[in-house]
C-alpha positions as CSV (number, residue, x, y, z in Angstrom):
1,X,-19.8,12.5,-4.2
2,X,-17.0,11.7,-2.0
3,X,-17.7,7.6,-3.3
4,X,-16.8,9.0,-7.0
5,X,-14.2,11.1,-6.3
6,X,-12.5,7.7,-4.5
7,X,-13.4,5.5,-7.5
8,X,-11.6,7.9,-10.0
9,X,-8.5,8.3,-8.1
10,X,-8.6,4.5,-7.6
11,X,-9.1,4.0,-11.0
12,X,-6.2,7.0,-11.8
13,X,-3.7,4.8,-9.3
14,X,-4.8,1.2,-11.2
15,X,-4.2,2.4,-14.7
16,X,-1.0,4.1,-13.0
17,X,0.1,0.8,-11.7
18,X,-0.8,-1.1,-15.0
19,X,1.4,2.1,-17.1
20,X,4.8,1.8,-15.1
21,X,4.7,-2.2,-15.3
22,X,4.3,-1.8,-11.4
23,X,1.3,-4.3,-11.4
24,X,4.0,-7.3,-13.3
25,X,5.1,-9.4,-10.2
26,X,7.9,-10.5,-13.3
27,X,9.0,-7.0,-13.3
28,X,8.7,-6.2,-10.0
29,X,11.1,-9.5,-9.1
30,X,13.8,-8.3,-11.5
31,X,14.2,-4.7,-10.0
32,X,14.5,-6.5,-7.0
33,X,17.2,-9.2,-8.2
34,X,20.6,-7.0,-8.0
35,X,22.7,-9.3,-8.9
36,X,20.6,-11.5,-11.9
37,X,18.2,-9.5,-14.2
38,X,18.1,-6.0,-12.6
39,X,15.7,-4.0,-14.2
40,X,15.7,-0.7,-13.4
41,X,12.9,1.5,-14.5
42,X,10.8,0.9,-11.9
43,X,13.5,2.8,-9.8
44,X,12.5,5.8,-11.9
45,X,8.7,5.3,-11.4
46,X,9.2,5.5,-7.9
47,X,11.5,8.3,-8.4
48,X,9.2,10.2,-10.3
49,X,6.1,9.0,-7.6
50,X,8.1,10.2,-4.7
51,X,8.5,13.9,-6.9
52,X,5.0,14.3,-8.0
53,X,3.1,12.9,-4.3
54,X,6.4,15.5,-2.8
55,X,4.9,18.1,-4.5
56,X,1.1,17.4,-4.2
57,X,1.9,17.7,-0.3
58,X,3.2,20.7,-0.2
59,X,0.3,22.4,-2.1
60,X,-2.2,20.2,-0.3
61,X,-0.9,20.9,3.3
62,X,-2.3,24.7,4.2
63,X,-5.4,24.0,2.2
64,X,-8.8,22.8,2.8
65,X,-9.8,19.9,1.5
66,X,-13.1,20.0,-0.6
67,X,-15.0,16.8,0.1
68,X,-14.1,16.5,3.8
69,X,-14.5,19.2,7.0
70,X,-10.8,18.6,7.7
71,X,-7.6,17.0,6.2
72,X,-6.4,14.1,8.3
73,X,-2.8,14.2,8.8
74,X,-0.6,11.1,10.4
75,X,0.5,12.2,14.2
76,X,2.4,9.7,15.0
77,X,5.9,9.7,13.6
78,X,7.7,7.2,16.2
79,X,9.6,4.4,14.6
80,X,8.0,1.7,16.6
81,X,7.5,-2.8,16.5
82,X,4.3,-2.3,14.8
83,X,5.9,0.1,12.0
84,X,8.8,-2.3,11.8
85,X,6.6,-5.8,12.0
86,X,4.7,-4.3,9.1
87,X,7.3,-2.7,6.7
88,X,8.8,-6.3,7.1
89,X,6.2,-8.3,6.6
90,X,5.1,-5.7,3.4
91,X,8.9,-6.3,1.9
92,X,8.6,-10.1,2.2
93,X,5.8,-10.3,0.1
94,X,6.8,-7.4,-2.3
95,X,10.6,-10.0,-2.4
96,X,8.7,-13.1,-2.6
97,X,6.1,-13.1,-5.3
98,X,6.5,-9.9,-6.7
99,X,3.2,-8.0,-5.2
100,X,2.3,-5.5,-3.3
101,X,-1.4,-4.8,-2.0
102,X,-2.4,-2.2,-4.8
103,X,-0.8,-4.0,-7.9
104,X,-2.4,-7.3,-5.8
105,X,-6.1,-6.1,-6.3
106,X,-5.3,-4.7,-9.8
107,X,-4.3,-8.1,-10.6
108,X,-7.4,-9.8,-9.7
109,X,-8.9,-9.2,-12.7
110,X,-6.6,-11.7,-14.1
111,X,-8.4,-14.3,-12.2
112,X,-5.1,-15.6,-11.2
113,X,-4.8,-18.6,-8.7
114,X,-1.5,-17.0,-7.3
115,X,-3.2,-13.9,-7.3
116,X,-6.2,-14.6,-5.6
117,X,-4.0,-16.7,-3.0
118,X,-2.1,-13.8,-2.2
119,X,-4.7,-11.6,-1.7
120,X,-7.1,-14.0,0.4
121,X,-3.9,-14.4,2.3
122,X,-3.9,-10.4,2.7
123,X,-7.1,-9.9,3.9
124,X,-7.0,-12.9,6.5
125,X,-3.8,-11.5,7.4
126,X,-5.7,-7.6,7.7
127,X,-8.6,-9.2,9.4
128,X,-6.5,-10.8,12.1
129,X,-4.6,-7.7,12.7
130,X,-7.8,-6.0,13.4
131,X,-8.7,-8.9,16.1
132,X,-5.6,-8.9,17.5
133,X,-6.0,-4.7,18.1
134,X,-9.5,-5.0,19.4
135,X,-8.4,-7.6,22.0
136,X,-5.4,-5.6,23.3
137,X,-7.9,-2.2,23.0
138,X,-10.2,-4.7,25.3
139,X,-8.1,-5.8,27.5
140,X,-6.2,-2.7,28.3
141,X,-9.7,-1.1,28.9
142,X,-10.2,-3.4,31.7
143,X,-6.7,-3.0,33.4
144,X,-7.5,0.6,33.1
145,X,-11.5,0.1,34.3
């Protein structure tokens, strides 16, 4: 059930992406570009995102969740290197070509080249990340063992 449930809110958030003109690296690039051909609508889909998810919080907080024995809140809230290494390294590719990882796989199904680059690159770059935290979980386990 829960494997449905994901598919139809990843399918809700595709069709979402592909609605606001979120999934257009073109479009994207010109919100960005202040001082050239500033669109800005997309400035209004976030707005409206950041109302709507606002809202779905607040109702989803004190609840239960339905297909899980407990909701799963973030804990940590410091502003750390890791937090700031990744929010740049997210904007750089967002400023540079226009993508982001959801709109990314959503635009797979164009087949692409620049797309499939990008996202290759995004999972090599994901993969390493995970090395790189398994060898520092290692290796602090033995300075502490």
């Amino acid at each position: 059930m829960i494997t449905i449930v994901s598919f139809v809110c990843g399918l809700i958030f595709g069709a979402g992406l592909l609605i606001s003109g979120m999934a257009q690296p073109a479009k994207v690039l010109n919100f960005l570009d202040l001082f050239g051909t500033w669109d800005p609508s997309l400035a209004l889909v976030m707005a409206a995102a950041l109302a709507v998810s606002g809202i779905g919080f607040v109702i989803a907080k004190p609840r239960k969740p339905l297909l899980a024995p407990q909701s799963l809140w973030p804990t940590h809230t410091d502003i750390d290197p890791p937090l700031i290494f990744g929010a740049v390294l997210f904007g750089s590719g967002w400023g540079l070509v226009g993508l982001c990882p959801g709109p990314a796989l959503v635009n797979l199904a164009t087949l692409s080249p620049q797309v499939i680059v990008f996202v290759v690159a995004m999972g090599a770059g994901m993969a390493l990340h995970d090395w790189w935290r398994r060898r520092r979980a290692l290796a602090a386990a033995r300075v502490d063992g």
